[in-house]
N, C-alpha and C positions, 0 to 999 in steps of 0.2 A: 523294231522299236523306234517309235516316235522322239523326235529332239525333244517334247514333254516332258517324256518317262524316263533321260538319261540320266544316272545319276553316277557317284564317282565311286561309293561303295555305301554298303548297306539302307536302309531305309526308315521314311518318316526326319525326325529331328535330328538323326547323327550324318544325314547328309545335306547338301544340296541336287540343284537340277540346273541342265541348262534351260535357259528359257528360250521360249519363243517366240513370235512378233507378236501373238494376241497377248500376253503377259507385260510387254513392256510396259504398258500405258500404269501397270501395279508399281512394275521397278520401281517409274518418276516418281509413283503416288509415296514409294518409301523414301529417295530424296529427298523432297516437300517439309521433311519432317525438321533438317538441319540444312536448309538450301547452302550455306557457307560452306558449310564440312562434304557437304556434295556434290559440287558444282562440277569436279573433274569427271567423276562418273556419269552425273547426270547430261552433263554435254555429250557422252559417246553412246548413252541413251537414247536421247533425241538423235542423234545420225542415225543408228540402229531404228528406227523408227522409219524413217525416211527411206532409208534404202537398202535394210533389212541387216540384223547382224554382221553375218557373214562379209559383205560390202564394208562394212564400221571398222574391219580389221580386230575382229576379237568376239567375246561371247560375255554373256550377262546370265549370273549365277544366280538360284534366288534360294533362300531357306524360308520356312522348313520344307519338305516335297511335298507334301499335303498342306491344303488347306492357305488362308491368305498368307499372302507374303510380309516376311517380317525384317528380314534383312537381305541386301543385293550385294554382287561383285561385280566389277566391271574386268573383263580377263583381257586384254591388249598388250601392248607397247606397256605398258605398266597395268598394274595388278593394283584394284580400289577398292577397297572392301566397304559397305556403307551398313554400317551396324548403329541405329539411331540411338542415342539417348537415354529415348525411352522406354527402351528395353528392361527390363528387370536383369540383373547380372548374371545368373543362371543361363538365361533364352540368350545372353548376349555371349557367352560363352560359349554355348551349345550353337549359336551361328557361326564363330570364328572357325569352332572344331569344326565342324562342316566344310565351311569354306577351306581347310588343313586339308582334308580329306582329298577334295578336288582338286585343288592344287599338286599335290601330289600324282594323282593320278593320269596329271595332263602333262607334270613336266613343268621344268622353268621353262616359259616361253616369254617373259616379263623381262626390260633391264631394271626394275624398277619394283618397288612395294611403297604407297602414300598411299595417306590417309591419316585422320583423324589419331592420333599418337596412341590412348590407349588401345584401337584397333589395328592400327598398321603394325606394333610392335607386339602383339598378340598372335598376332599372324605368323611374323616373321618368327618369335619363340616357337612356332609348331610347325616352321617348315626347316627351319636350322641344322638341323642334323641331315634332313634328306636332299637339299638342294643344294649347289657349289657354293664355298664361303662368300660373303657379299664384303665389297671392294669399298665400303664405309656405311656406316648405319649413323643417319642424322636424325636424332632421338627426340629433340627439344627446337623446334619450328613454330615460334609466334604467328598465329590466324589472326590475320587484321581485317579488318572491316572499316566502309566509312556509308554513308546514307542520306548526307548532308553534303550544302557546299564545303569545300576544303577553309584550313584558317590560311591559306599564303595564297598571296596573288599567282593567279595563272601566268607561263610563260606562254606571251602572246605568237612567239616563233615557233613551238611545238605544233605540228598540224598532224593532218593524216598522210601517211607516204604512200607515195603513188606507181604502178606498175613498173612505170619505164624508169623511174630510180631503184629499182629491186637491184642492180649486181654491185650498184654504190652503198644497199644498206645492206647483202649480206653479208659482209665482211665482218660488219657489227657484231651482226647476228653468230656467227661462225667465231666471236674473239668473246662475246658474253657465254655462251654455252660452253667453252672448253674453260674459261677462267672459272666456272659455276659449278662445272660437273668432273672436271679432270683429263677431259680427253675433246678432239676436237671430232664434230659432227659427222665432217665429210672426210677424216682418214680412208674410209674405206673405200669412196665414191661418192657419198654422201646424196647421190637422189632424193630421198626419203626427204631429210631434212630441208633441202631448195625447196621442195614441195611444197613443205609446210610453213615456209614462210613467204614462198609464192602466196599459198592459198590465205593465208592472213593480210598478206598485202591486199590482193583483189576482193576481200571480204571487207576491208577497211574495219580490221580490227587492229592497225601497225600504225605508232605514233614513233615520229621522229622530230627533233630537230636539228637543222643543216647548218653548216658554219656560213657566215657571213659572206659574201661574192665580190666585195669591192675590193680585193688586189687581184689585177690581173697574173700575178708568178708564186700565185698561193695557189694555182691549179683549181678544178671542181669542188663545189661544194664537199664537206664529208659531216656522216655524221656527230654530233657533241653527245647528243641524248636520245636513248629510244627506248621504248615500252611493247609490248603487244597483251592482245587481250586476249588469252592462250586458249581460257575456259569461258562459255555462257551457256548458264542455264537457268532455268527459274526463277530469275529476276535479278541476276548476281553474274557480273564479269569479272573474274579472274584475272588480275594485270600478272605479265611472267616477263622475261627476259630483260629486266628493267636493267638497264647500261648507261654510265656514264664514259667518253674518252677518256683513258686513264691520265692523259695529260694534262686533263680540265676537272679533276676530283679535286676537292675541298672547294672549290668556288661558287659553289650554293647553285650549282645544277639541277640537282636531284629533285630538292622542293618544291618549286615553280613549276618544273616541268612534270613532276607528278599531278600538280595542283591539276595542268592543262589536261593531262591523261582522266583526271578522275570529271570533271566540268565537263570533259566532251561522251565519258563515257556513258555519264548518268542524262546525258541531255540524251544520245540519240539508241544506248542499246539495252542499260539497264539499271534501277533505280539502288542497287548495291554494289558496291566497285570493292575485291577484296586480294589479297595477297596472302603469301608466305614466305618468312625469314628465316633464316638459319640465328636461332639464336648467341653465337657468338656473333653474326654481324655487328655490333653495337652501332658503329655510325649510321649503317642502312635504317634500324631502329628508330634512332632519334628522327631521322629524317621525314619517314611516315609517320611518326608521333604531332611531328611538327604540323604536317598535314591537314592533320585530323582524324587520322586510323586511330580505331581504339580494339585492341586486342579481345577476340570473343572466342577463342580455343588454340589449340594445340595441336600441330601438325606431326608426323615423323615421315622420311625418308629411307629407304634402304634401296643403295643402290649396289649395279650386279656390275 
């Protein structure tokens, strides 16, 4: 049986399939539909493109088995289900079941379920009972968007960081993800995550700003503020691990230096720059508000 025909149980609309490389090019075509709400799958899309699923670390689900495709999953390091819009409610249900189905059938292999709130938590109600309890479910996540210059001046010291400063910025990196997520990266060894901030640095997808150099017994630069731009696809960069020095919050960091993140992002990678907050953030809120983000959906989180 061809990786076409595989599907996770029964057939036609009560399942999906995995796909394969001549399929992708559909995947993106269902992304396209909410580039915002898609931009995480649609980025592992394009690698999967490139250098073929398998290489991508994970698999791209499509419903229904027959006939065009009408909603994808992206099966990785996290679980992205892209169930468009405009979908009628019915077909959009009969895709999540689906995607129930195969998830099931594969096993958690995910820390992770995002997406789009009324999919991701649709999802996670049909896998609940069958998969290990999940260690918090973030249910209400503000989808911000911006497409315009920002309203606050760029901070002119925010740049791009550069290779040979990579073990000065991941400490950053390694003190925003365990404050964000609960646990820190590299407990275990942490490869994986060096990686993937290696490979954002050498992509010059990694903004940082460095503290000032004029005292010589303040030691090396370190970082105040840093961003990267986690997802791009379809015209839409994703800003994530946005970090202020916890010693330097409240002194109007965030702003300016998002301002600079989103002015260099739209100059050289793509003409929509977007994020996602934990809706209790309130102050993170304002702050992108300030910006110029203006909220265009609803995220959820469930993590393992």
């Amino acid at each position: 049986m061809g990786v076409r025909d595989q599907v996770a149980s029964g057939l036609g609309r009560a399942a999906s399939r995995v796909l394969g490389p001549t399929d992708l090019p559909a995947a993106l075509a269902v992304c396209t539909l909410d580039p915002v709400a898609s931009v995480l799958a649609a980025t592992r899309i394009e690698v999967a493109q490139r250098v073929g699923p398998g290489l991508a670390g994970g698999q791209v689900w499509g419903w229904p088995v027959d006939g065009p495709l009408l909603a994808v999953c992206w099966a990785g390091a996290n679980l992205v289900p892209v169930v468009p819009p405009t979908l009628g409610a019915d077909d959009a249900h009969a895709a999540v079941d689906a995607f129930v189905r195969t998830a099931r059938a594969h096993g958690r292999r995910s820390s992770s379920i995002v997406g789009d709130s009324r999919v991701a938590l649709e999802l996670w109600r049909g896998l609940e009972r069958f998969w290990p309890r999940a260690r918090e479910v973030r249910s209400a996540q503000p989808s911000l968007a911006i497409a315009r210059d920002p309203d606050v001046e760029p901070d002119p010291r925010v740049r791009l960081a550069q290779p040979h400063e990579l073990a000065t910025l991941l400490p950053a990196c390694i003190a925003m993800f365990t404050e964000e997520v609960g646990y820190s990266p590299v407990a275990g060894g942490g490869t994986a995550y060096r990686e993937r901030v290696r490979s954002l640095v050498e992509s010059e997808r990694a903004y940082v700003r460095w503290s000032a150099t004029g005292d010589p017994y303040a030691g090396p630069p370190q970082p105040e503020f840093k961003a990267e731009l986690g997802a791009v696809a379809l015209g839409v960069a994703q800003v994530q691990g946005v970090w202020v020095d916890p010693v330097l919050r409240g002194r109007g960091l965030s702003e300016p230096g998002m301002a600079a993140v989103v002015v260099e992002a739209r100059r050289r990678v793509a003409p929509v720059v977007s994020l996602y907050v934990n809706a209790y953030n309130t102050r993170a809120l304002r702050a992108y508000r300030r910006v110029g983000f203006e909220q265009v959906g609803t995220f959820a989180t469930v993590l393992f």
